[in-house]
Backbone as a chain_set.jsonl record, in Angstrom:
{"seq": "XXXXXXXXXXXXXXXXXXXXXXXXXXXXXXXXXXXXXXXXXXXXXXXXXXXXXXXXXXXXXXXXXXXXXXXXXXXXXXXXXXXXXXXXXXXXXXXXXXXXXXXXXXXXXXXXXXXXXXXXXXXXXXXXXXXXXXXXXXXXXXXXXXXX", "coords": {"N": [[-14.294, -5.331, 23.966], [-12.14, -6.839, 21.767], [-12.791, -7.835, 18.214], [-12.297, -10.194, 15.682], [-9.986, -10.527, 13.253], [-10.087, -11.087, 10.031], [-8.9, -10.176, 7.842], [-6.504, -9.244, 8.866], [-5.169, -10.95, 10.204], [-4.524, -12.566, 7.836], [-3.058, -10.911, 6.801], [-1.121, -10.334, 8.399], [0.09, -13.287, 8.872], [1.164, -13.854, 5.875], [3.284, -11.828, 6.22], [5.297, -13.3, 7.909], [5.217, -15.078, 7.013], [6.527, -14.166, 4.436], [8.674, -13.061, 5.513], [10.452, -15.108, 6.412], [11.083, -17.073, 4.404], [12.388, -14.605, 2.938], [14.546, -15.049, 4.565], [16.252, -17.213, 3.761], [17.157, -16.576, 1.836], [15.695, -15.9, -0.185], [12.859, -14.048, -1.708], [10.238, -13.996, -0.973], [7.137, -15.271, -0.678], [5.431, -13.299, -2.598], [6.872, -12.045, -3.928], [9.205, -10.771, -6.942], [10.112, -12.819, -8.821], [13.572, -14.348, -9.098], [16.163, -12.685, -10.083], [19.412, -11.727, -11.06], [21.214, -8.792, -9.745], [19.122, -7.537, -9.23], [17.487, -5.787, -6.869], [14.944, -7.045, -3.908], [11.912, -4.948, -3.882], [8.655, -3.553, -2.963], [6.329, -2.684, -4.849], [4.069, -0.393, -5.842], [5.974, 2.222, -4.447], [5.298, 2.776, -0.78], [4.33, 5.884, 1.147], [2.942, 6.248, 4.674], [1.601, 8.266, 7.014], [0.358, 10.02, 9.006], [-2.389, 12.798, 11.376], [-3.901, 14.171, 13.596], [-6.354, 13.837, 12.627], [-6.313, 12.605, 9.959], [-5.108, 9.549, 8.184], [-2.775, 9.739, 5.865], [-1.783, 8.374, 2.673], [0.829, 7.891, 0.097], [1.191, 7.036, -2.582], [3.82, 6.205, -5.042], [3.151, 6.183, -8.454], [4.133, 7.028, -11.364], [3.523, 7.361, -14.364], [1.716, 6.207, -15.038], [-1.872, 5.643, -15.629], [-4.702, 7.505, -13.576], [-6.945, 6.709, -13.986], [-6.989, 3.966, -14.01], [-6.617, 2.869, -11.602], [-7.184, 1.333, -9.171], [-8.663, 1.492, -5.819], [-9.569, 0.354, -2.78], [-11.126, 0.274, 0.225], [-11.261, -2.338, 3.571], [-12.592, -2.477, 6.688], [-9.776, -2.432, 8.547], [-7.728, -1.708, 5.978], [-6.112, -1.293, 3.461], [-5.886, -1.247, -0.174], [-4.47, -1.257, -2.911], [-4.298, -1.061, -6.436], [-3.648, -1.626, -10.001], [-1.999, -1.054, -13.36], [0.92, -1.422, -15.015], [1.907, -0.431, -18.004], [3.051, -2.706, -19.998], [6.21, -1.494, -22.502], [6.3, -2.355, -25.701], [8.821, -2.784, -28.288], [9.775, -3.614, -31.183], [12.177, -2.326, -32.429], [14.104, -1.772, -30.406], [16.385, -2.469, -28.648], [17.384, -3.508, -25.699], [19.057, -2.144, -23.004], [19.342, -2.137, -20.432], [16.825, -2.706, -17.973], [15.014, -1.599, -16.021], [12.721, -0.206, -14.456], [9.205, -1.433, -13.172], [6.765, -3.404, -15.169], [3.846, -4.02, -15.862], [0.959, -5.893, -13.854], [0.033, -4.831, -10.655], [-0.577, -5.145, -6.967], [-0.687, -3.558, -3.981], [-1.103, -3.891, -0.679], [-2.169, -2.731, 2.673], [-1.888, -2.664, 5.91], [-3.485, -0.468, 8.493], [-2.464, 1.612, 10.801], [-4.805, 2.373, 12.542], [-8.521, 2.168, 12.877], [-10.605, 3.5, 9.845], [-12.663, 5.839, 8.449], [-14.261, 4.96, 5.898], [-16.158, 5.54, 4.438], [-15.589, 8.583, 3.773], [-12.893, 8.575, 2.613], [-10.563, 9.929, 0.549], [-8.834, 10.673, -2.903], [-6.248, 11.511, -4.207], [-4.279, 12.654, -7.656], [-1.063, 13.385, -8.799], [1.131, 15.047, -10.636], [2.491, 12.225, -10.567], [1.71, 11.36, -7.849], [-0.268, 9.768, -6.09], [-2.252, 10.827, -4.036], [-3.703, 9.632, -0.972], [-6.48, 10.389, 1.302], [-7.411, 9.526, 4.399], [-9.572, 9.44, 6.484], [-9.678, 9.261, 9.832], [-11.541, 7.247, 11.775], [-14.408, 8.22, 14.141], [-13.772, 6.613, 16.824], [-11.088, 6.301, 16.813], [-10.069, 8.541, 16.967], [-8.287, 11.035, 18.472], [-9.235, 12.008, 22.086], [-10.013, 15.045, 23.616], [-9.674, 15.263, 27.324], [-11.261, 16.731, 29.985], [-10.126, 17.769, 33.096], [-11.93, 17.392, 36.189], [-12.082, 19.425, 39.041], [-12.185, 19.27, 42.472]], "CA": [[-13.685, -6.575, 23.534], [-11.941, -6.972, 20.229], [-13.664, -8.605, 17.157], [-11.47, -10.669, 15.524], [-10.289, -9.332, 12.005], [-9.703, -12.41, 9.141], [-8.202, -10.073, 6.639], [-5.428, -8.592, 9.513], [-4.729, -12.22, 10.735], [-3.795, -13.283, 6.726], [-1.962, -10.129, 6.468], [0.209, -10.891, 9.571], [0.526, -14.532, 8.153], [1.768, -13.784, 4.803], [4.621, -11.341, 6.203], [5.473, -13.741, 8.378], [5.932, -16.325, 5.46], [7.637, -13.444, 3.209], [10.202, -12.97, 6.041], [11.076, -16.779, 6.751], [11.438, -17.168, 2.983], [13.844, -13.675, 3.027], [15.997, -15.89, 5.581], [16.997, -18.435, 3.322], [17.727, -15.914, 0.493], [14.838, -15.999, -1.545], [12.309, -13.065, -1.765], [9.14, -14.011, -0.506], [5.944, -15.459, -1.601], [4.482, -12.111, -3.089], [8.154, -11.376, -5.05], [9.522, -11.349, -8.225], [11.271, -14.036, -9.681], [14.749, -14.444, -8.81], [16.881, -12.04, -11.826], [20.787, -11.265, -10.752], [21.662, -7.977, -9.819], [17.781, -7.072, -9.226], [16.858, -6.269, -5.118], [13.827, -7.094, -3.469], [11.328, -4.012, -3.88], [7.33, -4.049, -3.03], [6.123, -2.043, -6.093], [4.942, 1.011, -5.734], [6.565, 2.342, -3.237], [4.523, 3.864, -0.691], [4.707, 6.417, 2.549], [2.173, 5.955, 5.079], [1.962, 9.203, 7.632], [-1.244, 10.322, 10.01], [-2.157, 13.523, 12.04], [-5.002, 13.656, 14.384], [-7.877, 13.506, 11.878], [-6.508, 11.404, 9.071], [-4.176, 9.31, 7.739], [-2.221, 9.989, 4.556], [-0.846, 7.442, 2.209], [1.309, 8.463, -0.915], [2.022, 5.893, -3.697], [4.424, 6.863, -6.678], [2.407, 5.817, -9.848], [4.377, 7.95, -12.589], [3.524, 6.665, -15.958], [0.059, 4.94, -14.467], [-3.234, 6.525, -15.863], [-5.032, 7.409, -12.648], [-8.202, 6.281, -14.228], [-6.965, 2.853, -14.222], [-6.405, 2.843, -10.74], [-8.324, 0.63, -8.104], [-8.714, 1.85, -4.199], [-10.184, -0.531, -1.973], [-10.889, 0.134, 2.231], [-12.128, -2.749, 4.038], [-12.052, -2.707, 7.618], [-8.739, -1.204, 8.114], [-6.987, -2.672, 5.341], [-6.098, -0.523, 2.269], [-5.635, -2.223, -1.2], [-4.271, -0.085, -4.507], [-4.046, -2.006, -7.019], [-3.389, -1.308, -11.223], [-1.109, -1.795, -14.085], [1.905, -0.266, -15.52], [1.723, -0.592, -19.233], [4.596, -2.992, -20.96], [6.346, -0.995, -23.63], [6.783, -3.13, -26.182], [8.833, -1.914, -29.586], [10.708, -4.016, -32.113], [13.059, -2.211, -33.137], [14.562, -1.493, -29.483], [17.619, -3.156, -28.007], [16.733, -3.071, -24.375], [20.16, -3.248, -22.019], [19.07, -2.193, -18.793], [15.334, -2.272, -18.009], [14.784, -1.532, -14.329], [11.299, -0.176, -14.402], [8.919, -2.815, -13.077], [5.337, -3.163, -15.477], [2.628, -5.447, -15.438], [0.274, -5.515, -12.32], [0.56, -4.969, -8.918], [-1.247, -5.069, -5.635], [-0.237, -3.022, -2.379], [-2.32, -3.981, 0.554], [-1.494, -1.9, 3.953], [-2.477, -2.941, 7.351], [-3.875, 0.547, 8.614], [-2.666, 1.721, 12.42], [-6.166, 2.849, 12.893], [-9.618, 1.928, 11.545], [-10.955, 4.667, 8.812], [-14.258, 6.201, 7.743], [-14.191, 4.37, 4.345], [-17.288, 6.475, 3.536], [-15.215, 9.652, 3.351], [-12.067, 8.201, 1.61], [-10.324, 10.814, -1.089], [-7.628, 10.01, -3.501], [-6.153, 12.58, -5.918], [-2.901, 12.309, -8.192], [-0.477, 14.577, -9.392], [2.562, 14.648, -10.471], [2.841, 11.121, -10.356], [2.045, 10.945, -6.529], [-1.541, 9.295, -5.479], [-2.581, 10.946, -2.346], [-5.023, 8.89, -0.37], [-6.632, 10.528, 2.447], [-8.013, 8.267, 4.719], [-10.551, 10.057, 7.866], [-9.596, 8.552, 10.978], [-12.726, 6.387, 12.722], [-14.636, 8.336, 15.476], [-13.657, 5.905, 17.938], [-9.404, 6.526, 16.328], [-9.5, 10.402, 17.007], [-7.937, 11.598, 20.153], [-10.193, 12.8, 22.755], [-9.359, 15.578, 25.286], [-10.514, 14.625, 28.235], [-11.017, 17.331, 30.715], [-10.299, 16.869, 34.986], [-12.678, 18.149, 37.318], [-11.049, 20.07, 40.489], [-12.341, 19.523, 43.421]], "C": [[-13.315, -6.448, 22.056], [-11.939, -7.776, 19.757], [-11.968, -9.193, 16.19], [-11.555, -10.637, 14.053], [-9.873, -10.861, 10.98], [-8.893, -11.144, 8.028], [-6.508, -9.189, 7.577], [-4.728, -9.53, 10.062], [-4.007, -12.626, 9.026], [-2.719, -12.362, 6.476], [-0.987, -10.363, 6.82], [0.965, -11.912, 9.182], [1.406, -14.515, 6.789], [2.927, -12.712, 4.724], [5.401, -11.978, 7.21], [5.987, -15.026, 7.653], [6.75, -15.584, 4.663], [9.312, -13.472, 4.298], [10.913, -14.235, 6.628], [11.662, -16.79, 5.234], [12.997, -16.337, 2.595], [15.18, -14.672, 3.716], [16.417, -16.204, 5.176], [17.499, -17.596, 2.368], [16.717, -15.706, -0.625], [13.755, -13.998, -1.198], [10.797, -12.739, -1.616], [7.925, -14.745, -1.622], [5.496, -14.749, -3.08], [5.539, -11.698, -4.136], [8.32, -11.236, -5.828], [10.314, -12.502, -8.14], [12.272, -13.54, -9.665], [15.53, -13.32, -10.521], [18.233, -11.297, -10.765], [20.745, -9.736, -10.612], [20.284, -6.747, -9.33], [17.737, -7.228, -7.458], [15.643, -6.556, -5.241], [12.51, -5.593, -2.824], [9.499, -4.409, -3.634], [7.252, -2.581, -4.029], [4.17, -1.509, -6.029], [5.025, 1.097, -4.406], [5.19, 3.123, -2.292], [5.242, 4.775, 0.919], [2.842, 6.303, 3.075], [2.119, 7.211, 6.678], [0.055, 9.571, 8.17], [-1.263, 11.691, 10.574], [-3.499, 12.951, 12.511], [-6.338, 13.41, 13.991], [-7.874, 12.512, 10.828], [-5.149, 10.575, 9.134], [-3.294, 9.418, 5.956], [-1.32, 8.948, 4.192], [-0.734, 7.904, 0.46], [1.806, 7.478, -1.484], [2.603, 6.503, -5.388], [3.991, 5.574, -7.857], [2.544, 6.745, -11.053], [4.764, 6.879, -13.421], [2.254, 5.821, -16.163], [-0.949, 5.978, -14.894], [-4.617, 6.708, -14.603], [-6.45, 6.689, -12.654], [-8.447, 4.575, -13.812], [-6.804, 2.324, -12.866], [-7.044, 2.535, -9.658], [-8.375, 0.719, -6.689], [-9.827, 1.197, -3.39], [-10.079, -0.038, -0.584], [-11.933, -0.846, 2.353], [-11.449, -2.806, 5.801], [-10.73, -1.699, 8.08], [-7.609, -1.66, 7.352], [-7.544, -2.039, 3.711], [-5.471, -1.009, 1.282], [-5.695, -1.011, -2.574], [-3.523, -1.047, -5.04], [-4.148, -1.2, -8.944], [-2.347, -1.664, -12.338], [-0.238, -0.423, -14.948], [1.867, -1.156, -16.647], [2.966, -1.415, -19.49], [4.633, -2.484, -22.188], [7.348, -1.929, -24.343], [6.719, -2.615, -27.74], [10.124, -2.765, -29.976], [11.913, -4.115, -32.104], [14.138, -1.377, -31.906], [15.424, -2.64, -29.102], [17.178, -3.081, -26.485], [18.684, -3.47, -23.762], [20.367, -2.356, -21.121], [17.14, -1.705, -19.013], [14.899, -2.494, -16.403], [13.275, -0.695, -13.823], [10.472, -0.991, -14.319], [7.467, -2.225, -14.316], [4.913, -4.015, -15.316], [2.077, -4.602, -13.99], [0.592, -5.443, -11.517], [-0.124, -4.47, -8.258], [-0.273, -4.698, -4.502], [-0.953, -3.466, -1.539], [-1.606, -3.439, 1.637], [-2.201, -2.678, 5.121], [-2.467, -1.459, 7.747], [-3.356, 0.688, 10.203], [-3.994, 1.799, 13.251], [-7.5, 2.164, 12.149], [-10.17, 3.313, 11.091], [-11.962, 4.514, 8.668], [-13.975, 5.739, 6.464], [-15.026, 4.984, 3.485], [-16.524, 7.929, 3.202], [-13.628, 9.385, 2.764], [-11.869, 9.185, 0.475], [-8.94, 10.684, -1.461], [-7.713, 11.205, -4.338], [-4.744, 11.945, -6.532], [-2.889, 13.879, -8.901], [0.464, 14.278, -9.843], [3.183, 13.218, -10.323], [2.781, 10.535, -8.885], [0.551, 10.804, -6.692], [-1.369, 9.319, -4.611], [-3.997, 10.025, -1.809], [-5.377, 9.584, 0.993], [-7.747, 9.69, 2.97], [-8.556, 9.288, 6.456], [-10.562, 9.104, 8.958], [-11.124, 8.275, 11.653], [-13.224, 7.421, 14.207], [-13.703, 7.984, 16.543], [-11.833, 6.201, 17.768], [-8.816, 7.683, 16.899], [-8.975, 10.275, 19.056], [-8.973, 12.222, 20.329], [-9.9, 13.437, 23.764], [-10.639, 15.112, 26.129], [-10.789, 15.872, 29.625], [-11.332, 16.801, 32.257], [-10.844, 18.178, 35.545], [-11.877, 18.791, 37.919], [-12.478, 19.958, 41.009], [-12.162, 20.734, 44.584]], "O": [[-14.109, -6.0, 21.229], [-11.351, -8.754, 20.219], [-10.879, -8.621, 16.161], [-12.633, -10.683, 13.46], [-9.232, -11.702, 11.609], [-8.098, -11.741, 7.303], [-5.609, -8.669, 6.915], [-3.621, -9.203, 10.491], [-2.839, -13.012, 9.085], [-1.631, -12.736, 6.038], [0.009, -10.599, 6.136], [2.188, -11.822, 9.07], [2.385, -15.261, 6.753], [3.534, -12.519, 3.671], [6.349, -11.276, 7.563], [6.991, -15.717, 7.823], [7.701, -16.156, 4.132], [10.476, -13.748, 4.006], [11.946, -14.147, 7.292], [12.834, -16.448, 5.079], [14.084, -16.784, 2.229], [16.347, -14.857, 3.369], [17.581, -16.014, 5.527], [18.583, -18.02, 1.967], [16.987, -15.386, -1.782], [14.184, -13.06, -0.526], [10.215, -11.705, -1.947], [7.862, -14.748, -2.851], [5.293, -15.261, -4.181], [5.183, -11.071, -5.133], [7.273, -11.616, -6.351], [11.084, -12.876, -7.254], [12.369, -12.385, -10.079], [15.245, -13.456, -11.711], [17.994, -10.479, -9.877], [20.108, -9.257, -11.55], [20.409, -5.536, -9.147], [17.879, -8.277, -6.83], [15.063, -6.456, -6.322], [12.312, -5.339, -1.636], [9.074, -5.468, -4.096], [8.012, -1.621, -3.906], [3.24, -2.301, -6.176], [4.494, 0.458, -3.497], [4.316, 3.82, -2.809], [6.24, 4.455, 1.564], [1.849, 6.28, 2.347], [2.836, 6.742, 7.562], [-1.037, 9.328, 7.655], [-0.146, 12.186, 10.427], [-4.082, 11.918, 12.183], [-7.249, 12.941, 14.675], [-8.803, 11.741, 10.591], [-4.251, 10.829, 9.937], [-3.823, 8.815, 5.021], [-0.378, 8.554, 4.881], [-1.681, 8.17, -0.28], [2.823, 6.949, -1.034], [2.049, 6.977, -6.38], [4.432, 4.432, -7.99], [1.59, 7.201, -11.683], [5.631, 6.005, -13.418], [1.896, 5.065, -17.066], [-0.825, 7.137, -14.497], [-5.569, 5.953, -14.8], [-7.003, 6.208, -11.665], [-9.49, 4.023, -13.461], [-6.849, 1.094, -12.877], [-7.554, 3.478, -9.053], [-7.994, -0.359, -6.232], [-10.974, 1.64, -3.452], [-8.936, 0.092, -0.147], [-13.035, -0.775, 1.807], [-10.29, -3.065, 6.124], [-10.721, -0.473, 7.971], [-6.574, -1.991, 7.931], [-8.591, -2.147, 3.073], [-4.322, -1.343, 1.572], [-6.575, -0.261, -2.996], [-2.572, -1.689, -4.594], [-4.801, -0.158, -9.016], [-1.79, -2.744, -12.14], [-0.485, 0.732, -15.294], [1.808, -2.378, -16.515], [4.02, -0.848, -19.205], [3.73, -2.652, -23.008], [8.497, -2.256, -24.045], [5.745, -2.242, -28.395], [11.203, -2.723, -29.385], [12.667, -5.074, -31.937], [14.894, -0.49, -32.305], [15.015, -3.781, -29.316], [16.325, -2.203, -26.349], [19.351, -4.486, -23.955], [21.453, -1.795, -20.972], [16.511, -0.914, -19.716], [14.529, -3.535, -15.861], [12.955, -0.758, -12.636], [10.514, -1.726, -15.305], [7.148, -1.039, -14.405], [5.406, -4.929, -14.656], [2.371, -3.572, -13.381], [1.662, -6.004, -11.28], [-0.529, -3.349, -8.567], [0.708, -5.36, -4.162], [-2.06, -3.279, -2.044], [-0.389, -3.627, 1.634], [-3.225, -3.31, 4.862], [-1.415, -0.926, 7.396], [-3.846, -0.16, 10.949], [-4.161, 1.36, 14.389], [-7.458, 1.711, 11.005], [-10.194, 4.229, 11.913], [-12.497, 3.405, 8.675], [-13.171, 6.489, 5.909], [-14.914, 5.077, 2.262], [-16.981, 8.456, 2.187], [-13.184, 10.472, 2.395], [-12.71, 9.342, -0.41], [-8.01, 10.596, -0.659], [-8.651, 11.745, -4.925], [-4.188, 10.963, -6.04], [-3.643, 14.784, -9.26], [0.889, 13.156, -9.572], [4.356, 13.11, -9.964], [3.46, 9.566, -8.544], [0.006, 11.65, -7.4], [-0.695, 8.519, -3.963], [-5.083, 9.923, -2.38], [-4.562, 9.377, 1.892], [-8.71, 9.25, 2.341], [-7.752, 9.65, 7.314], [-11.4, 8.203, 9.001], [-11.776, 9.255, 12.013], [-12.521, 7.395, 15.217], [-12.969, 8.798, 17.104], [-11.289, 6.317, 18.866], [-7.65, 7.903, 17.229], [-9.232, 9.746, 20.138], [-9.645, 12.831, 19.497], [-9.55, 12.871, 24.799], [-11.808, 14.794, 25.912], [-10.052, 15.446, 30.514], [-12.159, 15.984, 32.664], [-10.513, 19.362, 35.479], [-10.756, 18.845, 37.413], [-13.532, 20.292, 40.469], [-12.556, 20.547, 45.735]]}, "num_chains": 1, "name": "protein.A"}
């Protein structure tokens, strides 16, 4: 029987409110503020990819100090969260600034549930790998058939 999840029910709910909102033209709850010429981006980007033991999720965080960098699993519900520095200088003209800073929260809804106890994150290059150890109960299981 399946247990009934409160943080996969608000998830559902709140992209379910971002994409009613999209309808009318606006950009969701979770968005930025309306600015001309600016799309609708969730910040950072990520990829989200699996094989039969884990799952792998890659968020571009170039210019982010990895230290500063907060990784949450609960359940199956993955939360990276941190802050891109505002560079702020006088004697600068700014006329185009398309780099987002300030904070920002990702949260994922997971296909699978994850060992949260074996959870490993590295960075490189500006890419934060997250590997995420697929759940016992997640893994494929061969199954072998008798003969009669």
């Amino acid at each position: 029987m399946a247990t009934w999840n409160l943080y996969k029910e608000m998830e559902h709910l709140r992209r379910e409110i971002d994409e009613a909102f999209r309808g009318f033209g606006g950009h969701g709850l979770l968005g930025p503020a309306f600015q001309p010429g600016r799309s609708f981006r969730r910040q950072p980007p990520v990829n989200l990819y699996g094989d039969a033991d884990n799952l792998y999720v890659e968020v571009l965080v170039p210019g982010i100090d990895p230290a500063g960098l907060d990784l949450m699993v609960q359940e199956n519900i993955l939360t990276v969260s941190g802050e891109r520095a505002v560079i702020e200088d006088k004697d600068r003209t700014w006329h185009r600034r398309e780099r987002d800073t300030g904070k920002f929260v990702r949260t994922l809804e997971l296909p699978v549930d994850v060992d949260a106890e074996h959870v490993k994150a590295s960075c490189k290059n500006g890419i934060l790998t997250i590997t995420l150890p697929k759940a016992a109960t997640a893994r494929p299981r061969k199954i072998s058939v008798d003969v009669a």
